[in-house]
N, C-alpha and C positions, 0 to 999 in steps of 0.2 A: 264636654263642650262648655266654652265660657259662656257666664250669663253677665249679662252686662246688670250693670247696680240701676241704672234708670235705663228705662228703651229708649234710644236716640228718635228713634221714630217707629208710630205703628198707626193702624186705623180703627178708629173708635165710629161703626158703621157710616156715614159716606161724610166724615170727615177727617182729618189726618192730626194727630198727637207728636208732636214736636220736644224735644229739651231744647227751649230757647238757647243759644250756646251763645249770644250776645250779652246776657246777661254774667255768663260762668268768669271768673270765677267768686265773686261775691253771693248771686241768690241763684239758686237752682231749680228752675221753673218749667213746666209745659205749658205750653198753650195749642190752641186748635187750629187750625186752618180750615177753613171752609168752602176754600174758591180757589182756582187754577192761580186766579192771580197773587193770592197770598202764597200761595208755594213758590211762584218767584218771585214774590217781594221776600222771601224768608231766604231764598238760595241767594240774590244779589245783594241783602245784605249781611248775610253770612249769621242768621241765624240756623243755617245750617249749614256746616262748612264741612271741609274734609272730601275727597273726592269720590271716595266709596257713597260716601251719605248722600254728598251730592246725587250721584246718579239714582239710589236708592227712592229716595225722593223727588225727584223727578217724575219718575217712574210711578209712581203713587198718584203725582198731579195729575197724571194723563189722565188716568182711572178716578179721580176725582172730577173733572172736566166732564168726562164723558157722561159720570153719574147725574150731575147738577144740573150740565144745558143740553144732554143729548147724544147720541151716539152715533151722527149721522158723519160721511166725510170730513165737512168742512170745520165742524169741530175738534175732531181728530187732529188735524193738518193745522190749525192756529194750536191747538194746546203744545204740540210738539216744537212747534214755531217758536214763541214766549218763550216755553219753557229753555229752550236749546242754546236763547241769544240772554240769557243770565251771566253766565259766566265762561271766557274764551280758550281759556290753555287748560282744563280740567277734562281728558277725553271722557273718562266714566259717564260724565253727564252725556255724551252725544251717543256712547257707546250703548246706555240702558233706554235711549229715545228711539234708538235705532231697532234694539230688540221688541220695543213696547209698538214700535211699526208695523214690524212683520209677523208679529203675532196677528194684529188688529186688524190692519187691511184688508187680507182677507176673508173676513167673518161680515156676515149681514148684523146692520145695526144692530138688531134683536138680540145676538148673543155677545155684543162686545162690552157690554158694562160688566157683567160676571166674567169676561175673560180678562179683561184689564187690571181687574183686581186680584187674578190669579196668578196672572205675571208680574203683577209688583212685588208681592208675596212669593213669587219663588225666586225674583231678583234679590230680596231680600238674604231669603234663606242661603243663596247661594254666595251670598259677601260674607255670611257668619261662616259656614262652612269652609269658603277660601280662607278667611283669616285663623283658624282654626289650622290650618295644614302651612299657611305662613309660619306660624307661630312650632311647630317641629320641627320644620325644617331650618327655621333660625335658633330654636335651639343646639342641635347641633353643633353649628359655627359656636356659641355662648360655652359649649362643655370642652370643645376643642382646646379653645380658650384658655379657659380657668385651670385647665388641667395643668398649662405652663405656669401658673404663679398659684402665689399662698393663698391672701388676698382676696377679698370681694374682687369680680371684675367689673371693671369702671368701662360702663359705654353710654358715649355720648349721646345726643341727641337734638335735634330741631325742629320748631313747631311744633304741633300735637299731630302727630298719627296710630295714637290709638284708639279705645273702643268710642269712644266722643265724635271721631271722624267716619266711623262705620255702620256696622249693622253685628259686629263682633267685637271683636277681642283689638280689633287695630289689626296695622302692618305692622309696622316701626318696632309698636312696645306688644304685640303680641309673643316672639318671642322672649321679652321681660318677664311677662305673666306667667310663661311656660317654663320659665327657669325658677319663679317664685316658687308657681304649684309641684317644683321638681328638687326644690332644696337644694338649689345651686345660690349661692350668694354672690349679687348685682346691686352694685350703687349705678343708677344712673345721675349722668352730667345734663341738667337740662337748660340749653340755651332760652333768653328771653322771647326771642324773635319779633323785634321789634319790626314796622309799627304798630300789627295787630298786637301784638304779646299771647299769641299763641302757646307760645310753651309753657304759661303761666296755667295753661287749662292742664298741657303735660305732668305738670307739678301735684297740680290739684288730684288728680288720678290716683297718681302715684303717692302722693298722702293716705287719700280714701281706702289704695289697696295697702298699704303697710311697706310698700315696698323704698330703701333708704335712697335717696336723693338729693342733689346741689343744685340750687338756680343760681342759676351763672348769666351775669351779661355777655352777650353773643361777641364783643371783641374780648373777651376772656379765654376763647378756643383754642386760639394759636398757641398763646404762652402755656396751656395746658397739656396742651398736645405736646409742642415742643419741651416742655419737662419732663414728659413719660408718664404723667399723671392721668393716662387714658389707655382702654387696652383695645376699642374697639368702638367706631362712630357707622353708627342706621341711621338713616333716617328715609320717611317715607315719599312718595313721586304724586305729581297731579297727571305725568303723561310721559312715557319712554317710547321713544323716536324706536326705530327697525335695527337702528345700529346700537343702540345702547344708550344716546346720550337720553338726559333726562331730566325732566321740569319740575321743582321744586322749590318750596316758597322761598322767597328772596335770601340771601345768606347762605343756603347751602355749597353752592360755589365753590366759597372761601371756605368751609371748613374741608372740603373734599382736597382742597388745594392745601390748607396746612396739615392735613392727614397725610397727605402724598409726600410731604417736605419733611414729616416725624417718622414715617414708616409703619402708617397705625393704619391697620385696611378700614377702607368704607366703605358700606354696606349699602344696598337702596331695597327696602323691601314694597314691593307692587304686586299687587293681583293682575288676572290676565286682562280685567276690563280697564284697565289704566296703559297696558300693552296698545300701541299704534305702530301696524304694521303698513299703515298707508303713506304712512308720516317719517323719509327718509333719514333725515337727523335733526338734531337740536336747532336747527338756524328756520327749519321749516313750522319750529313748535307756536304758536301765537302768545303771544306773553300779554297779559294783562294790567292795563295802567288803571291805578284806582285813585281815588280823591283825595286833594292837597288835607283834608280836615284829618285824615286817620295819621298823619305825619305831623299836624300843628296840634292836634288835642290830644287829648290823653284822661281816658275816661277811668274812674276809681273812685274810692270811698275814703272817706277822712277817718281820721284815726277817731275811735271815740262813736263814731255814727252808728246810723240802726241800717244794714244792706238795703235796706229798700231805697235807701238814700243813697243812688249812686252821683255820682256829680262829673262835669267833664271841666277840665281845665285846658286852659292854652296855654301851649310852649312857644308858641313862634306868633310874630306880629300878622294880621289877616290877609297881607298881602302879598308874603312869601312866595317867590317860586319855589315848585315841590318838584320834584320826582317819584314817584312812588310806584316804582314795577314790583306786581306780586309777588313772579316770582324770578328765579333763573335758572341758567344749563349749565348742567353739570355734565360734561364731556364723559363718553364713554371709558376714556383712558384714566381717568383718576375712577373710576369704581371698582372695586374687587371683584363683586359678584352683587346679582340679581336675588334676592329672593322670593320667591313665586309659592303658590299652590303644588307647584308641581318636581318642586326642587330648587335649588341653587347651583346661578348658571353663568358663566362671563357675562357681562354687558351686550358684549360683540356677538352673541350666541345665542341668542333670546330663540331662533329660532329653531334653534334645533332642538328644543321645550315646546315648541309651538309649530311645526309642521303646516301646521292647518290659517296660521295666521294670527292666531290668539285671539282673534276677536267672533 
């Protein structure tokens, strides 16, 4: 089983243990959470991000809520409330408030602080686990692979979806870790992902584990692609529709779109709690608009300084019109296959992996 190098998240008795991921990738920090509301002041602003971690943490909140003010209804039903309206196109989060419900509501006050804690804890356990069996079965596809060329195989990537966004190993680069631990030789390509610069945490990972790597500006994919300078593009989902299509931080789109026009398959690796079988395709996914400052600033350390001196700089004049949608849909028809817990599967097919609904 992978261990992760720091815990993303854990509970240090009835408070919750964070890796600040706002600060990454310059200082590498936890901090504590003590209150329902700092768990979603930490999820909306993305001191804890990634969709697995998201719900993970959520999840935790509940059980922190209930510990702190009580364990009665009305408490229950605002922690879920808060917690649910943080962040809109990430299903995991509604998926694990959902389970942290139906566990809870039926239990008399008296026993739901110790159940709350027990279910977060096994939501937990159960993202390590998933990503864990993500991570052989995208193997697979990775030996498939390599077995046609001499070569390191070159697979791309966007944003961070690995163990930084989980409770494991990652989606995305779980299968990366599992080709390391398996001495199969992978240069990952990792995009910037602007205007978080998410993949810059990707980068970071993948320094830490050894594994060889290129940060690439995110309009650098096409002409890569279309060179043959790539042999395979993952990346991970915030939420896949019934049919396949699927939600994924901004730019994924385009690279699914220049993979389709080279002939390089692309991947989407999801667990079953990012799975929305209520949710009939991409147009119904809710996309989330975030604030003009993460597109005009641009937060970093000067060359020379000490990390605790992070500094933010302005790119754009303060009264810019912005756009800034999190994420986008990537149609079922440009993805190869699904990578799941449970195997890999068409886009179009999720359900015949999931009988039951996935959720």
């Amino acid at each position: 089983m992978f261990e992760q190098p720091i815990p993303t998240l854990c509970r240090d008795g009835d408070r919750l243990l964070i890796l600040d991921q706002a600060l990454l990738p310059f200082r590498s920090e936890r901090v504590a959470l003590t209150s329902v509301d700092e768990v979603a002041g930490a999820i909306r602003h993305m001191q804890v991000r990634g969709a697995p971690l998201i719900g993970a943490t959520a999840a935790f909140g509940v059980a922190l809520a209930l510990a702190r003010q009580g364990a009665d209804d009305a408490t229950l039903q605002a922690a879920i409330a808060l917690l649910g309206a943080t962040r809109p196109t990430a299903v995991n989060l509604h998926w694990a408030l959902e389970r942290m419900a139906a566990a809870l509501r039926p239990l008399a006050p008296a026993r739901r602080v110790e159940a709350a804690w027990a279910e977060a804890e096994a939501i937990r356990h159960d993202d390590a686990a998933t990503c864990e069996a993500i991570g052989r079965h995208g193997l697979d596809i990775l030996r498939a692979l390599a077995a046609r060329r001499s070569g390191p195989l070159r697979v791309m990537t966007h944003c961070n979806a690995g163990w930084l966004a989980t409770c494991g190993a990652g989606t995305a680069l779980a299968p990366i870790y599992a080709a390391q631990a398996a001495g199969l030789a992978v240069e990952v390509l990792v995009s910037e992902t602007r205007p978080r610069n998410q993949g810059l945490l990707t980068a970071w990972e993948l320094r830490a584990a050894g594994v060889p790597h290129v940060l690439m500006a995110d309009n650098a994919a096409g002409l890569l692609l279309m060179r043959g300078e790539v042999d395979l593009v993952i990346t991970g989902a915030d939420r896949v529709a019934a049919n396949g299509d699927t939600a994924n931080k901004v730019g994924t789109y385009l690279k699914a779109l220049a993979a389709q026009a080279a002939g390089v398959p692309f991947y989407i690796a999801a667990p079953h709690s990012t799975l929305d079988f209520a949710c009939a395709d991409g147009s119904a996914i809710p996309i989330e608009d975030r604030g003009a400052d993460e597109v005009c600033r641009l937060r970093g350390m000067a060359d020379g300084t000490d990390p605790a001196e992070l500094a933010t700089l302005r790119l754009a004049p303060a009264d810019s019109r912005v756009a800034n949608p999190a994420f986008d849909i990537t149609p079922a028809s440009l993805i190869r296959g699904i990578i799941t817990e449970r195997g890999v599967v068409a886009a179009d097919a999720l359900a015949s992996l999931y009988p039951e609904g996935g959720r």
